[in-house]
N, C-alpha and C positions, 0 to 999 in steps of 0.2 A: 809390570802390572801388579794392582798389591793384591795381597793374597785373597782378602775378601771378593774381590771383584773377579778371581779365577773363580773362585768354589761357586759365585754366582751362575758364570755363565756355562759351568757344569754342569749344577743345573736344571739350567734353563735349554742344554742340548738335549738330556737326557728326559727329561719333562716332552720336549718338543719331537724326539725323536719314538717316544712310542712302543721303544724295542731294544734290544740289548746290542749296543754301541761299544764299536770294538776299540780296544784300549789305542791302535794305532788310530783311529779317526780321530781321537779326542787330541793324541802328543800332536799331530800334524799340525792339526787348526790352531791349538793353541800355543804350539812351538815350543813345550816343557818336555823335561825329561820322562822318562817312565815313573823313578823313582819319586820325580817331586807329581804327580799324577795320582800314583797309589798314598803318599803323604797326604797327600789334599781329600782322595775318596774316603780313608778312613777318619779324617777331622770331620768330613761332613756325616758320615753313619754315626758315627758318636751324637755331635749336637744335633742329628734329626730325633735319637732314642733320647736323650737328656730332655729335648724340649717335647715329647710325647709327640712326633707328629703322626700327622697318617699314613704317612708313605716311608719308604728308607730305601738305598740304595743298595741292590746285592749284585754279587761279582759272578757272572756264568761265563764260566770258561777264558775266553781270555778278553772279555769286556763288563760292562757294567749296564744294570736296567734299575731305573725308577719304579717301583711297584707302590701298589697299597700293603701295611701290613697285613698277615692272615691271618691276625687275630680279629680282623674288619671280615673277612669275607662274608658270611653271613649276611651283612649288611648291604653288600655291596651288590650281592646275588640278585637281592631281591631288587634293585635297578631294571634290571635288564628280565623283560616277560618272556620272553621264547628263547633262553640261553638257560639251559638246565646244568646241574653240578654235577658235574661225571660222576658215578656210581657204579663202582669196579666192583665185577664179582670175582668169587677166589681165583678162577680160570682166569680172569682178564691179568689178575697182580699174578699169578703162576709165569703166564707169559712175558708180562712186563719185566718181569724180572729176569726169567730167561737170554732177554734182549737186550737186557741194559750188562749184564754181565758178559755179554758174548754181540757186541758190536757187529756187523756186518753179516748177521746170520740169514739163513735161507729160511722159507716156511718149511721147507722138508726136514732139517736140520730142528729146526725146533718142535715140529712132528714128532720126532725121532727123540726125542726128552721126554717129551710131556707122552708122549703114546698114546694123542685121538689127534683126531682132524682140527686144526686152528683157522680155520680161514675167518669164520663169523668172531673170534675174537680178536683177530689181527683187524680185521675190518672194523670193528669197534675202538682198536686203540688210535686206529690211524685215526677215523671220526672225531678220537675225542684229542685227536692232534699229540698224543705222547709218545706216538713214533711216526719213522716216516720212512719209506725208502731210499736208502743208502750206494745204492747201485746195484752193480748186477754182479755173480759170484765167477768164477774162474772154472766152477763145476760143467760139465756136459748139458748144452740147452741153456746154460749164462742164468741160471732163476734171479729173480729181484732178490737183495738182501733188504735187512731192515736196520737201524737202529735207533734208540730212544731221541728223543729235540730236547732241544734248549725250555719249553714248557715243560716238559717231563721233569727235569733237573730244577726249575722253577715251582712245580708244584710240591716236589718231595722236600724242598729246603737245600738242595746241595749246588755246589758253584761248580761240580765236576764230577765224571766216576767215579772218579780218585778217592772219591768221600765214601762210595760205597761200604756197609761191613765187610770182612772177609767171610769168607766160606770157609766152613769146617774140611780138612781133609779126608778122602773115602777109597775104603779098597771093595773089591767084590768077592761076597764069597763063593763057596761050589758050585751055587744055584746062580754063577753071574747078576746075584741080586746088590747094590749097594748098601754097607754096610759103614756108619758115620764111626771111627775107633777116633775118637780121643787121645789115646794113646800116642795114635800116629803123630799127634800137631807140634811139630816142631817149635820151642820156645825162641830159637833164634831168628825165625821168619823174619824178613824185614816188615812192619807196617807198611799195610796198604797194600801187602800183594793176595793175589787171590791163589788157594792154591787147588783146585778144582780141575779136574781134566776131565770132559765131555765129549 
């Protein structure tokens, strides 16, 4: 099959499929490797940006989704009359981020950070779909965990955690209060580790 006519019908999956299509759906169908798959997604992000379109192709996790650029949103908002643009307040991105650095967390566990009650903001994240529950924890009574979606990861820009920044290192001092030293941050850290203990 010649190469134009694969990046065609790529696509026209990913176009038709609505939602982020995992890289094993695409090698199966079309019978290609991984590596000539990921070859082919990044020719086609190139000539979508080269030829200014309005869509491009980004990688979440371990597949790929058709979106519109977010430099369009704006435009695209105003489409749709009873679909409003989530508007996080500092408590909702407090949270969010809690969650997104600490996968499978409990509400009591994120409680226990933040130090007030989250239920109205947890409820607002799930609402606006940027987390979801995760299953239930190993703790006494099984609580629901939560952790961040593939919109989440889709709205911030990142294809993964992994992209997250790192957290600065913290000790506590007499008053058990968190204290950020600097000092502490290890230059040999490997990238991309977090090193935060909560």
């Amino acid at each position: 099959m010649e190469i134009s006519e694969l990046k065609a019908i790529i696509e026209a999956m990913l176009f038709a499929a609505g939602r982020e299509v995992n890289k094993k759906e695409i090698i199966d169908i079309l019978e290609i490797s991984e590596d000539t798959l990921e070859k082919l997604i990044v020719n086609m992000q190139t000539e979508f940006k080269e030829q200014n379109r309005g869509v491009e192709i980004i990688k979440i996790n371990d597949g790929y989704q058709m979106c519109s650029r977010k430099e369009f949103c704006e435009y695209i908002y105003s489409l749709f009359d009873n679909r409003t643009k989530p508007n996080l307040s500092n408590q909702a991105l407090e949270t969010l981020s809690i969650i997104a650095y600490n996968p499978r967390i409990t509400r009591a566990e994120i409680e226990t950070i933040r130090g007030v009650n989250s239920d109205g903001t947890i409820y607002k994240l799930l609402e606006y779909g940027l987390i979801e529950e995760s299953g239930k924890s190993d703790a006494p009574g099984r609580p629901i965990t939560f952790s961040v979606t593939t919109y989440f990861l889709k709205t911030f820009g990142m294809s993964s955690l992994e992209e997250l920044p790192n957290l600065p290192k913290y000790k506590l001092d007499e008053n058990e209060q968190i204290v950020i030293d600097e000092v502490m941050c290890d230059t040999n850290d490997t990238e991309g580790e977090a090193n935060v203990e909560i």
